[in-house]
Phi, psi and omega in degrees: 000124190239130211218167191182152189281140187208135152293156181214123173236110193259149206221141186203145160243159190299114180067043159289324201301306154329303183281321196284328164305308192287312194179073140001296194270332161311299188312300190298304142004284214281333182292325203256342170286325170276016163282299175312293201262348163219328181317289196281333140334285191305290217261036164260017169250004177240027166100009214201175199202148180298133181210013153200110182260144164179118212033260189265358141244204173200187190175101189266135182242165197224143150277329168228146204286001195278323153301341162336288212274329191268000163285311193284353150313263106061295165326276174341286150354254147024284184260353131317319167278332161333273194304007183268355193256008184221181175252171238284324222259021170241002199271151185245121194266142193220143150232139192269158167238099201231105190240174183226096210205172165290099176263151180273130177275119146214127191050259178237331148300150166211144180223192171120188164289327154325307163296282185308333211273324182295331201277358169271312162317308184311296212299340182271352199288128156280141179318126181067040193226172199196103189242142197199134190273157185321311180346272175312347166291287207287329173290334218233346200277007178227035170215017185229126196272037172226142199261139183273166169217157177257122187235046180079159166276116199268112156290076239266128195288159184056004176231153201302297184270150173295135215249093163323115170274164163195148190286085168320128166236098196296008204259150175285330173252073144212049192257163209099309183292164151322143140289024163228028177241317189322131169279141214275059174310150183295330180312325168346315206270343193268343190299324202275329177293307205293323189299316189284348181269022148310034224258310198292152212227144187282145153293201209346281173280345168317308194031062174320317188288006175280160158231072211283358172273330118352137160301158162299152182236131170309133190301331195286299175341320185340284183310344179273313177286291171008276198310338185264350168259104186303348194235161206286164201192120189234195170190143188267110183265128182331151151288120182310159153257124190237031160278160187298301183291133147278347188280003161267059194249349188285315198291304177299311181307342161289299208287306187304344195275308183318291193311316200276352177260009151310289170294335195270353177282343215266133172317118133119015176232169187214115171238156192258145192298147173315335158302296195310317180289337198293309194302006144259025152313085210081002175271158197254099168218146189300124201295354199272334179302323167296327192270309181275355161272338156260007145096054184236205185205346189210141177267010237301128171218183202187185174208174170199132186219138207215101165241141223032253149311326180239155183230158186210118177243110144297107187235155179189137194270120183248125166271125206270342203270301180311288178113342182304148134299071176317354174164161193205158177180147178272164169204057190292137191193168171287154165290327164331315183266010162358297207275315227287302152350292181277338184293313201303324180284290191277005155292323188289313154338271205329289176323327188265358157275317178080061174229139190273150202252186199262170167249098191224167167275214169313139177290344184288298222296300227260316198235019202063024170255231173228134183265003167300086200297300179331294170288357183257351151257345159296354166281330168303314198268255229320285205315328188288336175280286214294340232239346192255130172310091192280148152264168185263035166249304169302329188273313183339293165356294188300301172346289186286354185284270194320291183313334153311324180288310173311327167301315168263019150210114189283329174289349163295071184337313174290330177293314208277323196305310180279346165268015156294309174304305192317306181313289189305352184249009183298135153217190210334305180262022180272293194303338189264005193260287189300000216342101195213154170280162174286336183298284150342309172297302196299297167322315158344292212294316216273352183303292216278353178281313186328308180292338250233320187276311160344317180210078187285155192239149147326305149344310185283337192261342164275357169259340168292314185297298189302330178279327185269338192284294197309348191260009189041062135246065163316290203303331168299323183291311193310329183265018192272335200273351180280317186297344192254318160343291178284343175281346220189066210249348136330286195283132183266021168266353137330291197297322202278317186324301222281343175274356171272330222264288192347291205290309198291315182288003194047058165222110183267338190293321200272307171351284159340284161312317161307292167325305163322313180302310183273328171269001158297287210286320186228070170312151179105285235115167150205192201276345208268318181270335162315302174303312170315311221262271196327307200277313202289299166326273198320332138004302211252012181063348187287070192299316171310306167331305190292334174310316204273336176278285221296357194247012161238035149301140170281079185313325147297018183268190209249278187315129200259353190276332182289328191268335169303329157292279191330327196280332191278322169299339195273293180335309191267002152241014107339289193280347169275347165254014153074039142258086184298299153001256185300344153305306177311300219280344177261352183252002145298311187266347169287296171343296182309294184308304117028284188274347143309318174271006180064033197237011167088169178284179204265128156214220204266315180325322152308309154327303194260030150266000177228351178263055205300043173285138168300317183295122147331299204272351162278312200286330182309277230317283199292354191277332199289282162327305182281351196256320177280357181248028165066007171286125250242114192289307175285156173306151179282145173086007175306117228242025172243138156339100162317315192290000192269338187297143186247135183288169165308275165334314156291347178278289208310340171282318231254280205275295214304128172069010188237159164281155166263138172236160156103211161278019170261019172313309202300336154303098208268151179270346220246304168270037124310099179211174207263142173211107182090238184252031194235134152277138194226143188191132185276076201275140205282138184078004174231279192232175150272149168204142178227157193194152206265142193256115170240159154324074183297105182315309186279096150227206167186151170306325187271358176252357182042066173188069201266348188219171182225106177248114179281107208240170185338291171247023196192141148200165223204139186260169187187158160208185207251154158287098172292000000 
């Protein structure tokens, strides 16, 4: 383990949450042209270098804390003159942290206490401010042209001794002074107030509650990262179903779902997802047992019994360190007053935590959803279906469900997202349940995403986010996948999307961190964040790690896509750690799976039909690995000449950007690009596809047929329109 001395300057804004509420696609924009255009400037001119971005912040190490202090000035600046140019409810607010300590070396990370205490430091830091440890005072105060104010010895969270603090005082004149001479202004007292009410904590891209300076952290770990977490953590334990019709199990399996995203809104609470709680369903488990296995501290659990009309819902806030009952309440109503219901339940939380709940509009507005009881419960009963291992009657089943909700409701945003995802997960006996064409189902997924954007959902933007990553737009994805964040700072399939679009855009470190987020929220896991985890590692050349997520996908589940990926990433980190062994026995098991799917043998052209990297050197990294584990780029039995073949370089002088005649018409120039030695197009609304180009010697322009492009499931001769 390799550790070393350093500055460290952690930097965050002010209201991201606020603003991001306010205007989004601005916010994210503006946060990130200021990134560009003065963060990653300042401080590679002042010598120093980023080594963790995540969401609305960052975190820079220095070799000299003197170059620190004068980059987080510099910042500061920086961004005064920015914010004279726009008006107030558009200015971006930063408060800085600067400690000077020992850090632990891993890669490109760095952790350790060197580290948390500047990022503890930043939170007492004032808007457009510098909080700086006794250390960074006493190096710098006689070689710097700035005045210190002293702001007491700080308990810091998570750090064993208390942290002399000081205040950087940009005005010139104290510049100079002592740090014990600077006048003791009273405000010193409003600083120690603001430290202790930093409490509140912003939701959705902020994601506060990380600790992106912290090692990863691992599921055995949970309860210990808990502890470390300052805001308060509940989880919504499914709801009895107490009604007679026991099939109305769909409805408490609604309101619980509802309740936690509902609840997962509010600043300054942190809650765990709804998959996670599910796993005490119908169980008799102790609440200090719930608590410590989901790293949380409060339960909320409850029932609902609903006959004909009328309904009654019982809840109670349970403290998991006790077992006590902070609070309990009844809730008779009409079904009509449904949501009306559930707004009362999380007032009441809120209340019995002493959290202020958000100012927001209507949740029909606000999350895509619905003020219809009719339509919210035919969407409940599709979901209890579609969320279930279905037959392809049953799902059909699910299908006509949403559309009913859609029907009696158009604006219900979470129905048209599903039935897009429904549309978009169909296959063979799926398409024959509905008889509907693959064409149709595939016109469907773009129908109903259209309707689906009008009140957009997490949902609607993780199938969106996933459709621009097949389109080589990662960065759309990536800024589509920060908005179902912020609607759903619960569902870790939120965490995970934004860690595909991340990995694919070639930043796997933040990738990482998310992922860390989504097994906070869904302890365990599943194969879908095992693959993430895995693809994020390897990213990052640490092929053992990724060795180590990727080899617990259940190669025997029903779902085919996490082992369909995993195995090729597992494969190509294998043959880069020279385990010829375990190379054979997974590219065995890819095959299978492969001829599971009908989809023909494994060769490299599967890859780069689905591995949409922006970066040159990702997709090498995996083409790199499958070419030493003997996987084939091309299908075998090929009848063309290798030496006939156009380099990467050569499709881009020769093809790339020119019109086509012959069977590459279809082949748009305008989405068209090179990935490795393969031509790849984002053929719109369907797939990505890439394919190997060779050269015909006989061949000629006027017979449009100069060249032979060998693509997955198609080949086809062409030629370029000079």
């Amino acid at each position: 383990m390799d550790r070393k001395l350093s500055a460290i300057l952690a930097a965050d804004v002010v209201g991201y949450s606020t603003q991001m509420e306010r205007d989004e696609a601005g916010t994210f924009e503006r946060l990130r042209a200021g990134r560009k255009e003065l963060f990653e400037p300042e401080i590679a001119r002042h010598h120093g270098h980023i080594f963790k971005l995540i969401g609305d912040g960052l975190l820079a190490e220095f070799g000299s804390v003197v170059d620190a202090v004068e980059c987080g000035v510099s910042l500061q600046r920086g961004l005064v003159e920015r914010n004279a140019a726009v008006s107030e409810d558009h200015r971006i607010h930063v408060r800085i942290g600067i400690n000077l300590g020992e850090v632990i070396v891993e890669g490109e990370d760095r952790y350790g206490e060197g580290v948390n205490v500047a990022a503890r430091l930043q939170q007492l830091a004032e808007p457009g401010g510098i909080c700086v440890s006794g250390k960074v005072a006493k190096e710098v105060e006689k070689k710097l042209a700035f005045g210190f104010e002293p702001m007491g010895e700080q308990k810091l969270k998570n750090i064993a001794e208390p942290v002399q603090a000081y205040r950087v005082l940009l005005d010139p004149a104290v510049a100079g002074k002592p740090r014990d001479d600077v006048n003791r202004h009273p405000r010193f007292w409003r600083y120690l107030a603001v430290s202790v009410g930093v409490f509140v904590v912003a939701i959705g891209l902020a994601a506060a509650w990380w600790r992106p300076w912290e090692p990863t952290i691992r599921p055995a770990a949970l309860a210990a990262n808990a502890k470390a977490d300052a805001r308060p953590s509940l989880v919504v334990l499914p709801f009895d179903n107490l009604s007679d019709d026991k099939a109305q199990g769909y409805l408490a399996d609604g309101f619980t779902e509802d309740l936690t995203t509902e609840l997962a809104r509010i600043p300054g609470l942190f809650v765990v997802s709804r998959n996670a709680a599910s796993a005490y369903k119908g169980k008799e488990t102790k609440p200090a047992e719930i608590a410590a296995a989901l790293g949380v501290r409060y339960m909320l659990e409850g029932s609902i019994r609903r006959v004909g009309d009328d309904m009654r819902i019982n809840a109670q806030l349970v403290d998991g360190s006790t077992t006590g009952h902070l609070w309990a309440e009844r809730f008779d109503g009409q079904w009509a007053d449904v949501f009306a219901l559930q707004d009362k339940v999380v007032a009441s939380i809120a209340g019995a935590l002493k959290l202020r709940l958000v100012s927001a509009q209507g949740k029909a507005d606000f999350a895509g959803g619905t003020r219809n009881p009719a339509a919210y419960e035919a969407y409940l009963m599709g979901m209890e279906i579609y969320n279930g291992r279905n037959t392809p009657e049953e799902f059909a089943q699910a299908v006509r469900l949403f559309q009913q909700a859609l029907e009696l409701d158009p604006n219900f945003g979470a129905a048209a997202a599903s039935l897009a995802w429904a549309y978009w997960e169909m296959d063979g006996p799926r398409v024959k349940a509905l008889a509907v064409s693959d064409i149709s189902a595939l016109y469907n997924v773009y129908k109903y995403l259209e309707q689906a954007a009008k009140h957009p959902s997490p949902s609607y933007y993780q199938l969106v986010a996933s459709l621009l990553v097949r389109e080589h737009r990662s960065d759309e994805a990536v800024a589509v996948m920060f908005k179902a964040v912020a609607l759903d700072p619960s569902d870790p399939l939120n965490y995970v999307g934004l860690a595909e679009a991340l990995s694919f855009n070639g930043r796997p470190n933040e990738a990482r961190d998310y992922l860390d987020a989504a097994n906070r929220v869904d302890p365990g896991g599943n194969d879908h964040q095992h693959y993430q985890t895995g693809l994020a590692a390897f990213g990052q050349g640490r092929f053992e790690e990724a060795v180590d997520y990727l080899e617990r996908i259940d190669l025997q589940s029903p779902d085919p896509w996490p082992k369909f990926y995993g195995l090729q990433v597992l494969v190509s980190a294998y043959a880069h750690l020279g385990r010829s062994d375990q190379v054979a026995a997974y590219s065995d098991r890819l095959r299978n799976v492969m001829l599971e799917r009908k989809d023909g043998g494994a060769n490299q052209l599967v890859t780069q039909r689905y591995f949409v990297f922006k970066n040159p050197a990702d997709i090498g990294r995996l083409l790199d690995g499958l070419d030493k584990a003997g996987l084939p780029e091309l299908p075998e039995q090929l009848d063309l000449d290798a030496k006939d073949r156009l380099t990467g370089s050569e499709i881009r002088s020769l093809i790339l950007g020119r019109d086509l005649r012959g069977g590459g018409a279809w082949i748009d120039k305008r989405t068209s690009w090179v990935q490795e030695n393969f031509l790849c197009d984002a053929i719109p609304r369907v797939q990505t596809t890439c394919g190997a180009i060779f050269r015909n010697p006989a061949g000629t322009p006027e017979r449009g047929h100069e060249y032979t492009a060998v693509f997955r499931f198609d080949r086809f001769e062409f030629s370029t329109i000079k």
